[in-house]
C-alpha positions in Angstrom: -10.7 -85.5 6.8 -8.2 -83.7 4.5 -9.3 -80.4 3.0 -8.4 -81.6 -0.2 -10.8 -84.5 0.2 -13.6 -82.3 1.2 -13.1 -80.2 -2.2 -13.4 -83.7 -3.7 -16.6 -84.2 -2.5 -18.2 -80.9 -3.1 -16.8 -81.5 -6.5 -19.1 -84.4 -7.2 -21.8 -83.1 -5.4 -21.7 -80.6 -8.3 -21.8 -83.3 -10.7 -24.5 -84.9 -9.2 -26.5 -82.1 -8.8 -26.4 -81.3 -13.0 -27.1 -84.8 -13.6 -30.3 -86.2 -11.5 -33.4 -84.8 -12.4 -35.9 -86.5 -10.2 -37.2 -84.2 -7.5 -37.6 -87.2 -5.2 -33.8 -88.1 -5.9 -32.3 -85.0 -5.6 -34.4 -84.6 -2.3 -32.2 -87.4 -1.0 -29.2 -85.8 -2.7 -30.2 -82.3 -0.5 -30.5 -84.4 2.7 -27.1 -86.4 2.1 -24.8 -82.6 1.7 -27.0 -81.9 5.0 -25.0 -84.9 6.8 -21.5 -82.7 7.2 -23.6 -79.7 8.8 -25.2 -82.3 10.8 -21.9 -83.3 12.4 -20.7 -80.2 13.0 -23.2 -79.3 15.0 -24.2 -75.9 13.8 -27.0 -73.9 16.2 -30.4 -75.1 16.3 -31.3 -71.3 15.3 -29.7 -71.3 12.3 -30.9 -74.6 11.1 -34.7 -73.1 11.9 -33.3 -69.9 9.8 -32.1 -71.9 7.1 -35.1 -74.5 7.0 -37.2 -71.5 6.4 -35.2 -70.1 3.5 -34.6 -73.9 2.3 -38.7 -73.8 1.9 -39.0 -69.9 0.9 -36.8 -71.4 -2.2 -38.3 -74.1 -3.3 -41.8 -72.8 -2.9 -40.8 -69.6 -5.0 -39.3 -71.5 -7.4 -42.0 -74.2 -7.9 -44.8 -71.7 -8.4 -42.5 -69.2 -10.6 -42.0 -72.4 -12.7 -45.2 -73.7 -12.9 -47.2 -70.5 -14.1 -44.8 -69.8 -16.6 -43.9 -73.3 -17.8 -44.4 -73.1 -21.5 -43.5 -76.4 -23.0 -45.5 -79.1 -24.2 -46.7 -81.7 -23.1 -48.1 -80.0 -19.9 -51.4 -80.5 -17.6 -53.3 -78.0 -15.5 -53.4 -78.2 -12.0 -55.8 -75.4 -11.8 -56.3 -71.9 -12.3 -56.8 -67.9 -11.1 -58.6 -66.0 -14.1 -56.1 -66.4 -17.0 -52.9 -67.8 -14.9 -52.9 -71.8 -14.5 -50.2 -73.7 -12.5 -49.0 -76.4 -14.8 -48.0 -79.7 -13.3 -44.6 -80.1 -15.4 -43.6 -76.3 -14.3 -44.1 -77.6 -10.6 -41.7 -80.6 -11.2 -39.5 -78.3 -12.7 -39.2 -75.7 -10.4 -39.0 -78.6 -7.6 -35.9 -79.9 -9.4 -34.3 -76.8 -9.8 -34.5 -75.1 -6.3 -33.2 -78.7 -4.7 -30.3 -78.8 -7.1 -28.9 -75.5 -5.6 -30.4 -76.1 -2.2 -28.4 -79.6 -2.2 -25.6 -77.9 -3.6 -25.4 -74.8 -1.6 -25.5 -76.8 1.5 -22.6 -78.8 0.7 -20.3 -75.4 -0.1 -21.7 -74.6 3.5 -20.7 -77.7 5.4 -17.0 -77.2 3.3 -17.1 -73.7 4.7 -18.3 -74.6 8.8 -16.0 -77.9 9.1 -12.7 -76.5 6.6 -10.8 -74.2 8.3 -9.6 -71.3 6.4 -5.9 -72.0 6.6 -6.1 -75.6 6.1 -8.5 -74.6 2.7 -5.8 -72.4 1.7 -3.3 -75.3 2.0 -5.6 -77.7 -0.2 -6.0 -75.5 -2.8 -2.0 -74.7 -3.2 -1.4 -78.6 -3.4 -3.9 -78.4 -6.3 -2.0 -76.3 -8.1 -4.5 -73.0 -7.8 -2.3 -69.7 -8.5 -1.5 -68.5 -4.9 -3.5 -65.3 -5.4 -7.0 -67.3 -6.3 -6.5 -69.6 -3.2 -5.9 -66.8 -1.0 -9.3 -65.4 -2.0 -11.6 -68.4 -1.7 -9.5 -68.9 1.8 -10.3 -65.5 2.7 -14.1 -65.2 1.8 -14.8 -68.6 3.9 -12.8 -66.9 6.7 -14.9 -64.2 6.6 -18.6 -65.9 5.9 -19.4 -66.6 9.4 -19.2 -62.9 10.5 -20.8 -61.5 7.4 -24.0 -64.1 8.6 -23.3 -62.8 12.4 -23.7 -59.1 11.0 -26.7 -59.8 8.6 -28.8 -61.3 11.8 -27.6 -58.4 14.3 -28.7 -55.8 11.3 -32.0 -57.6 11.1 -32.4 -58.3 15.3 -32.0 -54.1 15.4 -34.2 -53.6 12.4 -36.7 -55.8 14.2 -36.5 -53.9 17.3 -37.1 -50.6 15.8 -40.1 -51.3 13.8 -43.5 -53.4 12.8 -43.1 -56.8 11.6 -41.8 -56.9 7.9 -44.3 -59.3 6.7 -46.8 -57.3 7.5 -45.7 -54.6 4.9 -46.6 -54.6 1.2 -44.7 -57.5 -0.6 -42.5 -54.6 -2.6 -41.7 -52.4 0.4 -40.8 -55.9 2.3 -38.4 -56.6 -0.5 -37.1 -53.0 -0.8 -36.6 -53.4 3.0 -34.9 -56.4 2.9 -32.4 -55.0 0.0 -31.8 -52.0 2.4 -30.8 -54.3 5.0 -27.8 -55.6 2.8 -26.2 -51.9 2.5 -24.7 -52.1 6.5 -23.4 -56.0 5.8 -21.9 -54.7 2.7 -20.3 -51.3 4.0 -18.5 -53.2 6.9 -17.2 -56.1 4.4 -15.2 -53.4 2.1 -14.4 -52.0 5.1 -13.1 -55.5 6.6 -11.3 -56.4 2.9 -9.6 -52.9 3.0 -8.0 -53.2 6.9 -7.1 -56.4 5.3 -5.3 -55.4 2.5 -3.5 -52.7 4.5 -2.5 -55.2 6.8 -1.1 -57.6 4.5 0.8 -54.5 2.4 1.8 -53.3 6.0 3.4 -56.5 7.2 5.8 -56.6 3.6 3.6 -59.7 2.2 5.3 -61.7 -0.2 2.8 -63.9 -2.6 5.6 -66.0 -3.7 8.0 -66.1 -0.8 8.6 -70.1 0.0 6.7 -71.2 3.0 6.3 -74.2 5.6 3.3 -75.9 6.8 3.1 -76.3 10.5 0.3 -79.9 9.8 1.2 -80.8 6.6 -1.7 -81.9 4.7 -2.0 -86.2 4.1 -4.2 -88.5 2.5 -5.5 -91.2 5.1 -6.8 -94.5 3.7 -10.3 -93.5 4.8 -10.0 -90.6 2.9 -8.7 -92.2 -0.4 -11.3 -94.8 0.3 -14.4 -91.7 0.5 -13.4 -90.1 -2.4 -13.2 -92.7 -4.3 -16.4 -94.2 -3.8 -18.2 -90.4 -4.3 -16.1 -90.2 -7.5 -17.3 -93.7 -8.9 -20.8 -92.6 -8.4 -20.3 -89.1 -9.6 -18.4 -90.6 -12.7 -21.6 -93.2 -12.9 -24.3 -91.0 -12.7 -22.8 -88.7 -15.2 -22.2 -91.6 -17.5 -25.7 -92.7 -17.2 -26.9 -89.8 -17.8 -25.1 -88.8 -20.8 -26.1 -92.2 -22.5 -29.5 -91.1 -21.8 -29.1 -87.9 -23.3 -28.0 -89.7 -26.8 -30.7 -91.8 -26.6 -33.1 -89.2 -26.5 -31.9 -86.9 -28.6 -31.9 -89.6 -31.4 -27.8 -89.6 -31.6 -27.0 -92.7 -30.6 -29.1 -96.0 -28.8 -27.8 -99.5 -28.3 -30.6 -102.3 -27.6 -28.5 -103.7 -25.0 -28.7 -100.5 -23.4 -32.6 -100.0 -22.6 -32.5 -101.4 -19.2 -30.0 -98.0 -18.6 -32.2 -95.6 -20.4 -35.1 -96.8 -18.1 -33.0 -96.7 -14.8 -32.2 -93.0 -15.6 -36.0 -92.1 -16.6 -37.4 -94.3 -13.1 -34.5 -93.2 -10.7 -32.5 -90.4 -12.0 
């Protein structure tokens, strides 16, 4: 598929991701930006690794959200001394974490199946400044060895001590914090060989280049993105007519089959 197609998609999985508010729905929306990572065929490791921080989210947010939910209406789902978890909080926090799960999944599978070149390529046809593209090119060259480094820091961590969960919850997030620092040292240090290199090697930013595979639209792309774009452009639509309706701006009778489509589904 073209790189520039791909962008296409994670572009309306952003839009679809501000407008459905239905946990259940955007459960489906998580699954479907699962699909490219799925093809790919990343290791079954890292999909145990990332189901675990996939539920570490979601639970986190859910409870955060439902014991501080202060709107009204809301119900009680029970309570510990003067902290109740509150139904609506629960839905809330459920919609938010699978909003960024769903969304941060799809930037992943763009990032596993795109190679950095050919994302460099795609964003120059779209007419991003050669400096930006170079950037976002760059950081999804180097994502998969900044993950690489963060499980070797946390393999040799693992190896030299007890168990983090068995440590006080602040000490095990002070510990995973301190964890970041080597990850973090050895990416400056990566970004400034880089930056030598390039300054070494007489880089020119806007020197005319060639494309060894230039970049082409196939039918089957055209035909993807246009379907993801009629029901990113629909949903959005929906939801905005939804929006006026609640807010008392504007309503159409003709139009209540809509609103209750987007209160039922969306």
């Amino acid at each position: 598929m073209d790189p520039r197609a791909r962008l296409a998609l994670v572009l309306c999985a952003g839009i679809l991701a501000i407008t459905l508010d239905r946990p259940a729905t955007l459960a489906v929306y998580a699954a479907l930006c699962a699909v490219p990572l799925l093809l790919a065929r990343v290791d079954m490791r890292w999909w145990r690794g990332g189901l675990l921080a996939v539920l570490a989210i979601v639970w986190s947010t859910s409870l955060s959200q439902g014991l501080f939910y202060a709107e009204q209406p809301r119900v009680s789902l029970g309570n510990i001394g003067p902290l109740h978890l509150y139904r609506e909080g629960v839905r809330h926090g459920l919609a938010q974490s699978l909003r960024l799960v769903g969304l941060s999944l799809a930037g992943l599978g763009l990032a596993v199946t795109t190679p950095a070149d050919r994302l460099h390529a795609a964003l120059l046809a779209l007419r991003m400044p050669f400096g930006l593209a170079l950037m976002a090119a760059t950081a999804v060259r180097f994502l998969p060895e900044v993950t690489r480094e963060l499980a070797t820091v946390r393999r040799a961590r693992a190896a030299r001590g007890r168990p983090a969960w068995k440590r006080a919850p602040w000490a095990w997030l002070v510990l995973e914090v301190s964890l970041l620092r080597p990850v973090v040292a050895r990416s400056l240090r990566r970004a400034w060989n880089l930056a030598e290199s390039l300054d070494a090697r007489g880089f020119d930013p806007v020197a005319p280049r060639t494309r060894r595979q230039p970049l082409q639209m196939r039918p089957l792309d055209w035909g993807v993105v246009g379907l993801a774009l009629s029901v990113a452009t629909a949903a959005a639509s929906l939801r905005v007519v939804y929006i006026l309706y609640t807010s008392e701006t504007w309503f159409h009778p003709a139009l209540r089959g809509v609103v209750g489509f987007v209160r039922s589904w969306m």
